[in-house]
PDB file of N, H, CA, C and O in Angstrom:
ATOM      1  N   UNK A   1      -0.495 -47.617  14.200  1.00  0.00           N
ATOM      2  CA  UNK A   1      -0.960 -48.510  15.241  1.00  0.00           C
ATOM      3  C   UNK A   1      -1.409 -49.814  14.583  1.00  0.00           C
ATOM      4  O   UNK A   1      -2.010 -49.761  13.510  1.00  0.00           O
ATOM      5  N   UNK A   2      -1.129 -51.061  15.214  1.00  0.00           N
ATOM      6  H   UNK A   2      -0.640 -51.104  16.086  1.00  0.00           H
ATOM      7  CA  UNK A   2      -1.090 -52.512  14.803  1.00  0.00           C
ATOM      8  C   UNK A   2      -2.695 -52.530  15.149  1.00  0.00           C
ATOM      9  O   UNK A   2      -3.209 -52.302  16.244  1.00  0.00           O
ATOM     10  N   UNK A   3      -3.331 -52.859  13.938  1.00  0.00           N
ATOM     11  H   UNK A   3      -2.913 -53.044  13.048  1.00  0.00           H
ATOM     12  CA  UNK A   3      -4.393 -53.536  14.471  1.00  0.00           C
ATOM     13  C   UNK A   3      -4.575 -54.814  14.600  1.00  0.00           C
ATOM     14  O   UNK A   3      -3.918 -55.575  13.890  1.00  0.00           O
ATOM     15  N   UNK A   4      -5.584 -55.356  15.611  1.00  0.00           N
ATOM     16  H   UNK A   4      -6.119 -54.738  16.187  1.00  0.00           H
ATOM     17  CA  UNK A   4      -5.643 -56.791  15.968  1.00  0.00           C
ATOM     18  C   UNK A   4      -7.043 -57.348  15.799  1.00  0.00           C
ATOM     19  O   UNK A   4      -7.957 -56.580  15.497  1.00  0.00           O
ATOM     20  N   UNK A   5      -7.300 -58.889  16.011  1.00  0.00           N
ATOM     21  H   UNK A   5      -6.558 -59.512  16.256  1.00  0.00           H
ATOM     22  CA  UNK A   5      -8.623 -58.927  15.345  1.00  0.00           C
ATOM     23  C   UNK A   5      -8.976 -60.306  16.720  1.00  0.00           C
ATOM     24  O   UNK A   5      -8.282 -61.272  17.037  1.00  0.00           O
ATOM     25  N   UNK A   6     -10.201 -59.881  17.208  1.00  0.00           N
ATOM     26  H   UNK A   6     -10.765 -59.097  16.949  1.00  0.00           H
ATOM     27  CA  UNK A   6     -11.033 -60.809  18.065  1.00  0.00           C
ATOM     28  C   UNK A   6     -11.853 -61.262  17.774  1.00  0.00           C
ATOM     29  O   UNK A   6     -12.721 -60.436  17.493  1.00  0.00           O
ATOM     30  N   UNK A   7     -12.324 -62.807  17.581  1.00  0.00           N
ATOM     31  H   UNK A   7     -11.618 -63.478  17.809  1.00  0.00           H
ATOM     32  CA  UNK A   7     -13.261 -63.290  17.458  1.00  0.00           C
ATOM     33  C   UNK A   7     -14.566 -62.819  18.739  1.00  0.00           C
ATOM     34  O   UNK A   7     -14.060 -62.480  19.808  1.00  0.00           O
ATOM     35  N   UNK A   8     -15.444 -62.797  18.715  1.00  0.00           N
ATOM     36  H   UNK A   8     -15.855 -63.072  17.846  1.00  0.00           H
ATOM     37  CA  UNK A   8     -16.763 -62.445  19.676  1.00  0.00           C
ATOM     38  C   UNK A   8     -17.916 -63.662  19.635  1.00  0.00           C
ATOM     39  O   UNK A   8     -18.188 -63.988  18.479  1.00  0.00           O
ATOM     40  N   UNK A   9     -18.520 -64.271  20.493  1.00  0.00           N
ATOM     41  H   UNK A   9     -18.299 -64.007  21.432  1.00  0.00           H
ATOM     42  CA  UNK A   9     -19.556 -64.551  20.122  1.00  0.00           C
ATOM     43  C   UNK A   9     -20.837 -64.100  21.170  1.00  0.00           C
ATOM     44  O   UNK A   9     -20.930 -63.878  22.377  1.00  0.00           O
ATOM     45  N   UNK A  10     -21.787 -64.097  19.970  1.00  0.00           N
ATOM     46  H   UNK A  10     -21.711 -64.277  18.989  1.00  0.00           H
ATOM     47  CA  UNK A  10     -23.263 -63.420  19.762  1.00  0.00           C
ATOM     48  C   UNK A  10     -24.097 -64.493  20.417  1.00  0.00           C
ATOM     49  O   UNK A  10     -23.937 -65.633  19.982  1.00  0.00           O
ATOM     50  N   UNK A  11     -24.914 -64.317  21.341  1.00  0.00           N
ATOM     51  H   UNK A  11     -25.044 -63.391  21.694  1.00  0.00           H
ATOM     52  CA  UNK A  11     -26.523 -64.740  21.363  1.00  0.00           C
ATOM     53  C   UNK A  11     -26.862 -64.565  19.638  1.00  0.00           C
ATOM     54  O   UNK A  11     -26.196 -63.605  19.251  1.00  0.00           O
ATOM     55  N   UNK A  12     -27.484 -65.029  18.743  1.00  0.00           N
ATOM     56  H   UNK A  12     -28.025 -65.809  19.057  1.00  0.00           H
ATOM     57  CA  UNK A  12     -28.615 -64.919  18.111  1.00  0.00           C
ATOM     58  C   UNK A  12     -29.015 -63.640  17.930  1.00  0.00           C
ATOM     59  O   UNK A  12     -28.765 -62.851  17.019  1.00  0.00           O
ATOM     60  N   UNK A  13     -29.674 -63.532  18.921  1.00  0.00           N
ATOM     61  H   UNK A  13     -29.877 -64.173  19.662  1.00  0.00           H
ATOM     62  CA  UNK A  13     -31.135 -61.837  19.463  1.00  0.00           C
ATOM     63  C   UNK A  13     -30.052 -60.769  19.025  1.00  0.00           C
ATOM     64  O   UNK A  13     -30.110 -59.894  18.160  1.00  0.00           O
ATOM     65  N   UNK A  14     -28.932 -61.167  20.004  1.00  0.00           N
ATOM     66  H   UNK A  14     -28.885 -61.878  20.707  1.00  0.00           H
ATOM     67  CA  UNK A  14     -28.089 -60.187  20.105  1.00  0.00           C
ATOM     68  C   UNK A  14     -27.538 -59.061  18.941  1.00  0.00           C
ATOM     69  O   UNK A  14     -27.463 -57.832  18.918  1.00  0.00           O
ATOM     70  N   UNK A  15     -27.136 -60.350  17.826  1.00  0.00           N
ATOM     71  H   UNK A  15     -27.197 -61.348  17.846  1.00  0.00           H
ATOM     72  CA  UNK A  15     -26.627 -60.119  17.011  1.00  0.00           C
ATOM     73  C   UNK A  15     -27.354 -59.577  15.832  1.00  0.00           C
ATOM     74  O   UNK A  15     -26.847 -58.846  14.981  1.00  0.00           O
ATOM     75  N   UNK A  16     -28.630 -60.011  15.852  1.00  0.00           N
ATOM     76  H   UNK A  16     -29.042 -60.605  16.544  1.00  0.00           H
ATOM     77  CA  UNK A  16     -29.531 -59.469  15.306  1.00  0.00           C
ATOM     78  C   UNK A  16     -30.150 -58.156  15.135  1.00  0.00           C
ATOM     79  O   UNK A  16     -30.526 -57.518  14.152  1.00  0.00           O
ATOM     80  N   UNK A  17     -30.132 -57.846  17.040  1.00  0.00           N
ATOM     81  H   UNK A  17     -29.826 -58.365  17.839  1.00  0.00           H
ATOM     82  CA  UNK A  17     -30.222 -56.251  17.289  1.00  0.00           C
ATOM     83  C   UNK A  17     -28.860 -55.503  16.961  1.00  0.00           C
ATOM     84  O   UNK A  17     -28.866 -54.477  16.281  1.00  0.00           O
ATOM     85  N   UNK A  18     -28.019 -55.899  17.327  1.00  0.00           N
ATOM     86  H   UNK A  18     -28.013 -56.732  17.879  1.00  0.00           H
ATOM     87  CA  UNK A  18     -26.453 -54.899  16.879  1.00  0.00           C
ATOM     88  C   UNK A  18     -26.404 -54.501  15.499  1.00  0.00           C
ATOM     89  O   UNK A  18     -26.226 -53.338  15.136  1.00  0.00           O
ATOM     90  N   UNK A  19     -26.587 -55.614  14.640  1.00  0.00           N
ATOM     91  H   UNK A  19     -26.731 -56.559  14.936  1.00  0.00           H
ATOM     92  CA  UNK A  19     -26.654 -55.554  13.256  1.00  0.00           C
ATOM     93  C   UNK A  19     -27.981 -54.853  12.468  1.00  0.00           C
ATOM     94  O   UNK A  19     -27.865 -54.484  11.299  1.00  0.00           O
ATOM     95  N   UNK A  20     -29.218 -54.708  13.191  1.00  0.00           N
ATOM     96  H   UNK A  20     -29.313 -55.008  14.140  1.00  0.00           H
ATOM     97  CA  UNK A  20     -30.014 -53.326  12.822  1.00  0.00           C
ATOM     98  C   UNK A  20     -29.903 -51.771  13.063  1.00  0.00           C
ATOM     99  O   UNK A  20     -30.408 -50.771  12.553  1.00  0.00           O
ATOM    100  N   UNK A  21     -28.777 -52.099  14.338  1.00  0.00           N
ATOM    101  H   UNK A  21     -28.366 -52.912  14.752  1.00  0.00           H
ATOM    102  CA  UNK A  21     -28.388 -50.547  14.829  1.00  0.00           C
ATOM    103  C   UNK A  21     -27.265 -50.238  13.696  1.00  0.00           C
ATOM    104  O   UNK A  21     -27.224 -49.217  13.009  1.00  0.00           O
ATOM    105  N   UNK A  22     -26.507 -51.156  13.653  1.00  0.00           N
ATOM    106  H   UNK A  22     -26.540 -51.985  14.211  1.00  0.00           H
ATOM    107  CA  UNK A  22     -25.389 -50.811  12.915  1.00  0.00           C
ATOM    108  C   UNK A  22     -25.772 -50.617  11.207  1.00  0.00           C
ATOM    109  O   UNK A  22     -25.067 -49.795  10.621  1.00  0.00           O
ATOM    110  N   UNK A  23     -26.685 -51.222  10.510  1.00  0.00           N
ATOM    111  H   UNK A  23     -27.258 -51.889  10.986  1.00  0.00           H
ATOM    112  CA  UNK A  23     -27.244 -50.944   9.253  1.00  0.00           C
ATOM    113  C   UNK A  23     -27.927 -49.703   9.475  1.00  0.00           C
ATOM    114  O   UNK A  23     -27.814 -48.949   8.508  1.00  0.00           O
ATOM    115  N   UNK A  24     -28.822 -49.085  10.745  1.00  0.00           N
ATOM    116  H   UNK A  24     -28.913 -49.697  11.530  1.00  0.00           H
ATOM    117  CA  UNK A  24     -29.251 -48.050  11.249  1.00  0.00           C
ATOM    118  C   UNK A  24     -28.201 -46.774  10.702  1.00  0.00           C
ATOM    119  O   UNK A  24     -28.288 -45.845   9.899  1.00  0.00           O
ATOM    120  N   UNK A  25     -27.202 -47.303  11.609  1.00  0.00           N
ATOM    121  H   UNK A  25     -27.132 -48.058  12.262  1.00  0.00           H
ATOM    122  CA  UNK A  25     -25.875 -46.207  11.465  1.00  0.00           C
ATOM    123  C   UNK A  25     -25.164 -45.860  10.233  1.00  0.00           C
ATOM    124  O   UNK A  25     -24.471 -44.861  10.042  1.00  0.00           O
ATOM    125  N   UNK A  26     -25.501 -47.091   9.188  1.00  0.00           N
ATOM    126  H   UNK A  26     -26.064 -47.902   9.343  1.00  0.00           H
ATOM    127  CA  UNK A  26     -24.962 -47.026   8.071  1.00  0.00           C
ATOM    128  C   UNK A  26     -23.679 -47.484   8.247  1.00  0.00           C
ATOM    129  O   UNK A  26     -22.909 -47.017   7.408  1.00  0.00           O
ATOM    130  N   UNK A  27     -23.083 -48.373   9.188  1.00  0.00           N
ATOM    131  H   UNK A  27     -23.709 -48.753   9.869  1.00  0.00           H
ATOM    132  CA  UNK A  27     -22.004 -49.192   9.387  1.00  0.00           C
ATOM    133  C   UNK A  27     -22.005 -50.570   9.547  1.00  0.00           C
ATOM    134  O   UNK A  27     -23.011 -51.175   9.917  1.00  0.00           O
ATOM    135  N   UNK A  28     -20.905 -51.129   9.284  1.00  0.00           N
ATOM    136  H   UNK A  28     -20.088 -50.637   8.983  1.00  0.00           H
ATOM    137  CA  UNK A  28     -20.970 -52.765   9.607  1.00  0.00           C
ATOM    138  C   UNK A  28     -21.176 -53.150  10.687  1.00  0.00           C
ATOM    139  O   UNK A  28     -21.233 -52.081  11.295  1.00  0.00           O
ATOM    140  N   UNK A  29     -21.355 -53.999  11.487  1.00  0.00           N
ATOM    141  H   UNK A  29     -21.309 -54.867  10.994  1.00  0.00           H
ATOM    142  CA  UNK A  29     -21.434 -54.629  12.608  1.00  0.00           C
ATOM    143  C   UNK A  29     -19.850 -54.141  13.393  1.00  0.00           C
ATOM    144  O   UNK A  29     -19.835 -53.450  14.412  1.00  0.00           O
ATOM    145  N   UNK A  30     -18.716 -54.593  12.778  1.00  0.00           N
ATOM    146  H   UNK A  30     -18.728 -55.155  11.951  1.00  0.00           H
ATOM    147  CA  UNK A  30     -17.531 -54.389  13.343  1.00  0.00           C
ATOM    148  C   UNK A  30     -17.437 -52.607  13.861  1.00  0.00           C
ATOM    149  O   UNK A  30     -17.069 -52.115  14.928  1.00  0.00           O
ATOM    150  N   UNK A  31     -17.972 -51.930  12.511  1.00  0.00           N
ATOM    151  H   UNK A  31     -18.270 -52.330  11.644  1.00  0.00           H
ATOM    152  CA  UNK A  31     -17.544 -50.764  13.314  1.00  0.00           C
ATOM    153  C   UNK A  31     -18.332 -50.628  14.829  1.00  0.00           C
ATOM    154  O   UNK A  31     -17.888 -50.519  15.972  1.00  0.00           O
ATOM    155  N   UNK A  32     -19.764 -50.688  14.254  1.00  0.00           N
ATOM    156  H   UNK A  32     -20.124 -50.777  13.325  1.00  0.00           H
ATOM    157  CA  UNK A  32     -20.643 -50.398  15.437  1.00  0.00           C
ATOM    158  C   UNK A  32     -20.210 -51.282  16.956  1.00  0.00           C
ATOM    159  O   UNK A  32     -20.195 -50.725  18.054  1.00  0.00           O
ATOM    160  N   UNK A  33     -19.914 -52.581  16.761  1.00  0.00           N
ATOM    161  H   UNK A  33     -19.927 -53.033  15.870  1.00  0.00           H
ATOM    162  CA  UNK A  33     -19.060 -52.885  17.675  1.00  0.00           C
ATOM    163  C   UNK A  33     -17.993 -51.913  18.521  1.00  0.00           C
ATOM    164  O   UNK A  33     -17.932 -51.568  19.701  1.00  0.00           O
ATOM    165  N   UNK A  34     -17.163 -51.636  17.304  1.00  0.00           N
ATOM    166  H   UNK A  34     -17.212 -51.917  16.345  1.00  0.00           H
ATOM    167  CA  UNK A  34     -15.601 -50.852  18.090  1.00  0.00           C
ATOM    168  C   UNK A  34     -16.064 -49.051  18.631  1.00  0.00           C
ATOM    169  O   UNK A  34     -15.511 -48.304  19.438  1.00  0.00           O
ATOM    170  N   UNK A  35     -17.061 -48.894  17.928  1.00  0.00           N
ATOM    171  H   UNK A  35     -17.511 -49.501  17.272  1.00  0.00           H
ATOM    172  CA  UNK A  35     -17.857 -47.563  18.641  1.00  0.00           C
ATOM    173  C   UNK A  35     -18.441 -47.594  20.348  1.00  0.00           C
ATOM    174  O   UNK A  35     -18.613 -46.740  21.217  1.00  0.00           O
ATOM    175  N   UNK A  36     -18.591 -48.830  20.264  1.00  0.00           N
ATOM    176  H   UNK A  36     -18.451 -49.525  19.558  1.00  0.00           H
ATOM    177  CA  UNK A  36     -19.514 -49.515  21.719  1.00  0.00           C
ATOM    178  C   UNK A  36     -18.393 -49.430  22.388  1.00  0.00           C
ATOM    179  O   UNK A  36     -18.454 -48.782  23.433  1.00  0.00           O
ATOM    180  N   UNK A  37     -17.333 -49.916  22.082  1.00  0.00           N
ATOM    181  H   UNK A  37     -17.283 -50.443  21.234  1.00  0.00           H
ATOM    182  CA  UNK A  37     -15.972 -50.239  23.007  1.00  0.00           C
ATOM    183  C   UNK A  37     -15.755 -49.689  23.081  1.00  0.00           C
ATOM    184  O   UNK A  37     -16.066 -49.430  24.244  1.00  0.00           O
ATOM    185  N   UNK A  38     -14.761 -48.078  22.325  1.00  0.00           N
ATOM    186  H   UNK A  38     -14.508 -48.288  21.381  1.00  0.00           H
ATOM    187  CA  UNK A  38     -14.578 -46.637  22.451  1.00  0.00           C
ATOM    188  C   UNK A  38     -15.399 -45.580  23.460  1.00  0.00           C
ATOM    189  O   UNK A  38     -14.920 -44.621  24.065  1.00  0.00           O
ATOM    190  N   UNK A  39     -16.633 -46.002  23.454  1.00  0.00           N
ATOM    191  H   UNK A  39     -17.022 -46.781  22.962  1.00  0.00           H
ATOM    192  CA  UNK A  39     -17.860 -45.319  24.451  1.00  0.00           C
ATOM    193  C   UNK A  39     -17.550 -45.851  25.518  1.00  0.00           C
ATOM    194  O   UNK A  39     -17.587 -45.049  26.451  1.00  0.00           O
ATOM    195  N   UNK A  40     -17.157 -47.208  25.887  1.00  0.00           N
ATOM    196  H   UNK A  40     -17.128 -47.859  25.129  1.00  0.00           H
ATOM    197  CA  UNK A  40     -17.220 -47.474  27.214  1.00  0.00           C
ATOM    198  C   UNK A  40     -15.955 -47.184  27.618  1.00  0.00           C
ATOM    199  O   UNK A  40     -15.755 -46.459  28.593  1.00  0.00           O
ATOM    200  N   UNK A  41     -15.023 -47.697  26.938  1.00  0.00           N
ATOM    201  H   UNK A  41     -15.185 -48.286  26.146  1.00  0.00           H
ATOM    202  CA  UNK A  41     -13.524 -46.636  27.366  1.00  0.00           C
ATOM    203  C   UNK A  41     -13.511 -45.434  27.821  1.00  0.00           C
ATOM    204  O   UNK A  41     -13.263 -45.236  29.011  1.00  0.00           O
ATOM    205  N   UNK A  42     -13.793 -44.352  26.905  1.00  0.00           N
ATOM    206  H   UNK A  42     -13.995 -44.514  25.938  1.00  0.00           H
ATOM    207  CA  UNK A  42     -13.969 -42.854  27.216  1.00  0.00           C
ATOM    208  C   UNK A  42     -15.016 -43.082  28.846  1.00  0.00           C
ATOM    209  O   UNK A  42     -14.528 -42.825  29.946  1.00  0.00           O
ATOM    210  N   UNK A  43     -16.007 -43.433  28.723  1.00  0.00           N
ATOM    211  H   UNK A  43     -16.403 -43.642  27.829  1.00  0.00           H
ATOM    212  CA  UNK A  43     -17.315 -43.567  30.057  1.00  0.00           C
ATOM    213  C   UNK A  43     -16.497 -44.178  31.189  1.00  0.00           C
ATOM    214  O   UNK A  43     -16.749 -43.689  32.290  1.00  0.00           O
ATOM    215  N   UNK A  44     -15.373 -45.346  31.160  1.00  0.00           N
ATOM    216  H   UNK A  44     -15.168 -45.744  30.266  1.00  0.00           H
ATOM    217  CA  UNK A  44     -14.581 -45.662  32.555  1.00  0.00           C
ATOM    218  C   UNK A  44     -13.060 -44.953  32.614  1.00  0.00           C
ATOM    219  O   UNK A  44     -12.402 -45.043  33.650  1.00  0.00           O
ATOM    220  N   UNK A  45     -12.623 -44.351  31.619  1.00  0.00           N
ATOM    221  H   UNK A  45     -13.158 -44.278  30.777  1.00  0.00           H
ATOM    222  CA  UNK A  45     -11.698 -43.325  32.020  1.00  0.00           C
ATOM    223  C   UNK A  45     -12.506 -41.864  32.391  1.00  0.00           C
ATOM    224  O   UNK A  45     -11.758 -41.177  33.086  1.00  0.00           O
ATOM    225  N   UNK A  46     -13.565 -41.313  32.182  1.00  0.00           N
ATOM    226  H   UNK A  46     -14.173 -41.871  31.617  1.00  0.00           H
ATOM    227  CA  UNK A  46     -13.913 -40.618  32.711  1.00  0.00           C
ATOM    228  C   UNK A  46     -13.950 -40.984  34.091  1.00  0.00           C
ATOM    229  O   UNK A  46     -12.974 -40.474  34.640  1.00  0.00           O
ATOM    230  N   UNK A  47     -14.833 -41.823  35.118  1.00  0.00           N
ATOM    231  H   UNK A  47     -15.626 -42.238  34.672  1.00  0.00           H
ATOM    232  CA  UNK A  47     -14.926 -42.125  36.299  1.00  0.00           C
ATOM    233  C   UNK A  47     -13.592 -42.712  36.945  1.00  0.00           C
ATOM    234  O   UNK A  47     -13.537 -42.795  38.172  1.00  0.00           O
ATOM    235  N   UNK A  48     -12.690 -43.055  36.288  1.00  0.00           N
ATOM    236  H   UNK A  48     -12.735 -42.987  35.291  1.00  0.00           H
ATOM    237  CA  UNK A  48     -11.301 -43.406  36.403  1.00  0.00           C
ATOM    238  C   UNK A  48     -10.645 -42.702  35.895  1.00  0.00           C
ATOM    239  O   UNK A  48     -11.015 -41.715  35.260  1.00  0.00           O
ATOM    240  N   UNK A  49      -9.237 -43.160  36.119  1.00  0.00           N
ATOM    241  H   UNK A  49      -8.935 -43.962  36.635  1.00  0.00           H
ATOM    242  CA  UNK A  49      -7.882 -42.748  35.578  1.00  0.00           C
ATOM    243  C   UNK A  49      -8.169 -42.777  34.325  1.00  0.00           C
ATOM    244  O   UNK A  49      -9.022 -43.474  33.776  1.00  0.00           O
ATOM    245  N   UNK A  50      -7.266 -41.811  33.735  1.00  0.00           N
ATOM    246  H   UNK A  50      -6.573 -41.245  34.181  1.00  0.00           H
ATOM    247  CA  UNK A  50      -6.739 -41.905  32.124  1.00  0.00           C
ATOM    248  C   UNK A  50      -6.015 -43.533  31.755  1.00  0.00           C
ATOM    249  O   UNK A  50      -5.005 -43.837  32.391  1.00  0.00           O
ATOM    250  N   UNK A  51      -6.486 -44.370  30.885  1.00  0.00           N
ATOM    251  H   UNK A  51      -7.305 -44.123  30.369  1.00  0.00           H
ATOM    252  CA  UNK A  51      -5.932 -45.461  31.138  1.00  0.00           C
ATOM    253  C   UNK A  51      -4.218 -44.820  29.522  1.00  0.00           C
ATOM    254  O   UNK A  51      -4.264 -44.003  28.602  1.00  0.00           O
ATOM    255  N   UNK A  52      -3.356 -45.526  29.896  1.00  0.00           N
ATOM    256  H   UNK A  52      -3.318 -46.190  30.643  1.00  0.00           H
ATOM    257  CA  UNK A  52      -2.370 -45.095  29.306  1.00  0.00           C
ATOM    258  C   UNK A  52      -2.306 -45.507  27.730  1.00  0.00           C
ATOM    259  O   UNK A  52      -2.897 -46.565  27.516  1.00  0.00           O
ATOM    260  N   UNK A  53      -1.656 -44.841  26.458  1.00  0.00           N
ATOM    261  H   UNK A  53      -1.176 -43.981  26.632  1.00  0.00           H
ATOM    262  CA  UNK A  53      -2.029 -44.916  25.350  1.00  0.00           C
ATOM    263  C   UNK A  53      -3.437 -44.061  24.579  1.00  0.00           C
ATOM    264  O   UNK A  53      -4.230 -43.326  25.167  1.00  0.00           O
ATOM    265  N   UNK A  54      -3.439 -44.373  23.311  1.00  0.00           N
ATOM    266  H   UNK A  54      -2.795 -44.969  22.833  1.00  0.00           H
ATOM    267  CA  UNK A  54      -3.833 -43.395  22.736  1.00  0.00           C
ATOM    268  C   UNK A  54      -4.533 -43.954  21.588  1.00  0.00           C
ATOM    269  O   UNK A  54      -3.832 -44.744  20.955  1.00  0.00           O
ATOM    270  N   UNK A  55      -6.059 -43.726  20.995  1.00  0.00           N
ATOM    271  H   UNK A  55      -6.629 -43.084  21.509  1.00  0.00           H
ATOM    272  CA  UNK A  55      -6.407 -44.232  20.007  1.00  0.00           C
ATOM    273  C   UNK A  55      -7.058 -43.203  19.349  1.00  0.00           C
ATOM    274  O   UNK A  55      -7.776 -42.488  20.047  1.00  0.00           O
ATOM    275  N   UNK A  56      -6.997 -43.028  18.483  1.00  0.00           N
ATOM    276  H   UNK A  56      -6.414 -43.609  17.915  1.00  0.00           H
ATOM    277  CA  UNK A  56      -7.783 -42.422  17.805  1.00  0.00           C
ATOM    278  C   UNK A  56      -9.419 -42.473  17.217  1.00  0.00           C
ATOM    279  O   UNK A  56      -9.802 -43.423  16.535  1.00  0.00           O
ATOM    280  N   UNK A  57     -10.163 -41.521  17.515  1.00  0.00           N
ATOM    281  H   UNK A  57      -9.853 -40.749  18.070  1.00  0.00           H
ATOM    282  CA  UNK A  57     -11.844 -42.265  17.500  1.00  0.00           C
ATOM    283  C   UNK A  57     -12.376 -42.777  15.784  1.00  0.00           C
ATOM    284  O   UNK A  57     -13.231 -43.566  15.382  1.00  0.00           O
ATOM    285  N   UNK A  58     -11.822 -42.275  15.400  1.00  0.00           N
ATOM    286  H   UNK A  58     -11.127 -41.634  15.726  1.00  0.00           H
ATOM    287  CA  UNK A  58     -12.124 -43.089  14.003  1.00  0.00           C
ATOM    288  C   UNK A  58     -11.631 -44.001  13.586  1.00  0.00           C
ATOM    289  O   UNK A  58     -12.279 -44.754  12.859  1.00  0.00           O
ATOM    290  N   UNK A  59      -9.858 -44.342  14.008  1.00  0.00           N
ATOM    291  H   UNK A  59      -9.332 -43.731  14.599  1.00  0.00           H
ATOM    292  CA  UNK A  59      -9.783 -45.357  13.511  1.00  0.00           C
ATOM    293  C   UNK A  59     -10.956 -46.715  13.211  1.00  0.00           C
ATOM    294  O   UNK A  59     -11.847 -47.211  13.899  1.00  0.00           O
ATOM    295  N   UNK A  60     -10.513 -46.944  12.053  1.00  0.00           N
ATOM    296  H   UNK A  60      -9.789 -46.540  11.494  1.00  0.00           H
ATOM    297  CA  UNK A  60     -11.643 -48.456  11.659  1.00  0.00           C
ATOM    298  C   UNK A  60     -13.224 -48.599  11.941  1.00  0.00           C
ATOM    299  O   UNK A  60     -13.900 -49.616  12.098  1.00  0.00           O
ATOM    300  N   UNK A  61     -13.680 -46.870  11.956  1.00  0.00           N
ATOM    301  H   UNK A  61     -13.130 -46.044  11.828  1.00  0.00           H
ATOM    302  CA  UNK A  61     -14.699 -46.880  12.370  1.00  0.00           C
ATOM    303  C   UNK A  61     -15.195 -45.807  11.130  1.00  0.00           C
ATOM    304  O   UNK A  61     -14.637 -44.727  10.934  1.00  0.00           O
ATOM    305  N   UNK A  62     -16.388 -46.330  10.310  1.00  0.00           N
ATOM    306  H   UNK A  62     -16.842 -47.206  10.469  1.00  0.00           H
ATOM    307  CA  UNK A  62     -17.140 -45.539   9.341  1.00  0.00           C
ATOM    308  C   UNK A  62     -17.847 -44.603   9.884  1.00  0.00           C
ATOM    309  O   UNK A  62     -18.531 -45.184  10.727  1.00  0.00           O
ATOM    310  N   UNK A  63     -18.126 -43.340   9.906  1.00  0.00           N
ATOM    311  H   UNK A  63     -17.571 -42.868   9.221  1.00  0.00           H
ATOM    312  CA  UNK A  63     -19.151 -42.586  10.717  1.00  0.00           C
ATOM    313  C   UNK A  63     -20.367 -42.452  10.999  1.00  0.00           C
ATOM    314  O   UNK A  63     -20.936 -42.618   9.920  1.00  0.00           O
ATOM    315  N   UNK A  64     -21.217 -42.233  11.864  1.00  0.00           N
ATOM    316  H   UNK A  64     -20.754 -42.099  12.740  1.00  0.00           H
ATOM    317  CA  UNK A  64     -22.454 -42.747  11.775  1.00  0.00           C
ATOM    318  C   UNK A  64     -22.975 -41.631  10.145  1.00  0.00           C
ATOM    319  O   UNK A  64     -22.346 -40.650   9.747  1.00  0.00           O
ATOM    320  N   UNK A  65     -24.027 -42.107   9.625  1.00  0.00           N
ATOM    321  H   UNK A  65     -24.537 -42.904   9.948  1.00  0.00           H
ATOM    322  CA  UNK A  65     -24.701 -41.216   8.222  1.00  0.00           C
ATOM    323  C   UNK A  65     -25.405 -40.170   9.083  1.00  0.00           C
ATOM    324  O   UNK A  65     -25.231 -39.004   8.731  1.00  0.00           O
ATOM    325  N   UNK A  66     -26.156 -40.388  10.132  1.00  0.00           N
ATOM    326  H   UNK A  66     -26.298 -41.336  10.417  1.00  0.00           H
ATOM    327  CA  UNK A  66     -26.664 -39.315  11.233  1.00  0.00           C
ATOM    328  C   UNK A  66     -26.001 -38.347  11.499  1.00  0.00           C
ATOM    329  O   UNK A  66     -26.585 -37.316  11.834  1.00  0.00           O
ATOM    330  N   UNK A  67     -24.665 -38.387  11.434  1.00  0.00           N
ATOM    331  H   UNK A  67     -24.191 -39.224  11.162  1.00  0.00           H
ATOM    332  CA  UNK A  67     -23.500 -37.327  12.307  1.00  0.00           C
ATOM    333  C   UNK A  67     -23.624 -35.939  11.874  1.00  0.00           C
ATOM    334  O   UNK A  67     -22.903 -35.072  12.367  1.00  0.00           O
TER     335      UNK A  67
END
């Protein structure tokens, strides 16, 4: 699978809090990002349709050190 790359921009605060959760997690910002996105995927295909395609949950994602 092709990966692709999005720029984002942060509030400040924002970025500040993401980036303590994600040092929290023992991951970069990016993963903890693409974990957030994966959660909300799985959370609106649950209440919805299966949306079509297939990702895998780790891809590009370090695991939390908690797990």
């Amino acid at each position: 699978m092709a990966t692709k790359s999005v720029s984002i921009r942060f509030e400040e605060e924002m970025l500040k809090k993401i980036s303590y959760i994600a040092e929290y997690e023992g991951r970069s910002v990016n993963s903890e990002v693409l974990c957030l996105v994966r959660d909300r995927i799985l959370a609106f295909e649950r209440e919805h349709d299966k949306i079509e395609g297939s990702i895998s949950p780790d891809l590009n994602v370090k695991p939390s050190r908690r797990g």
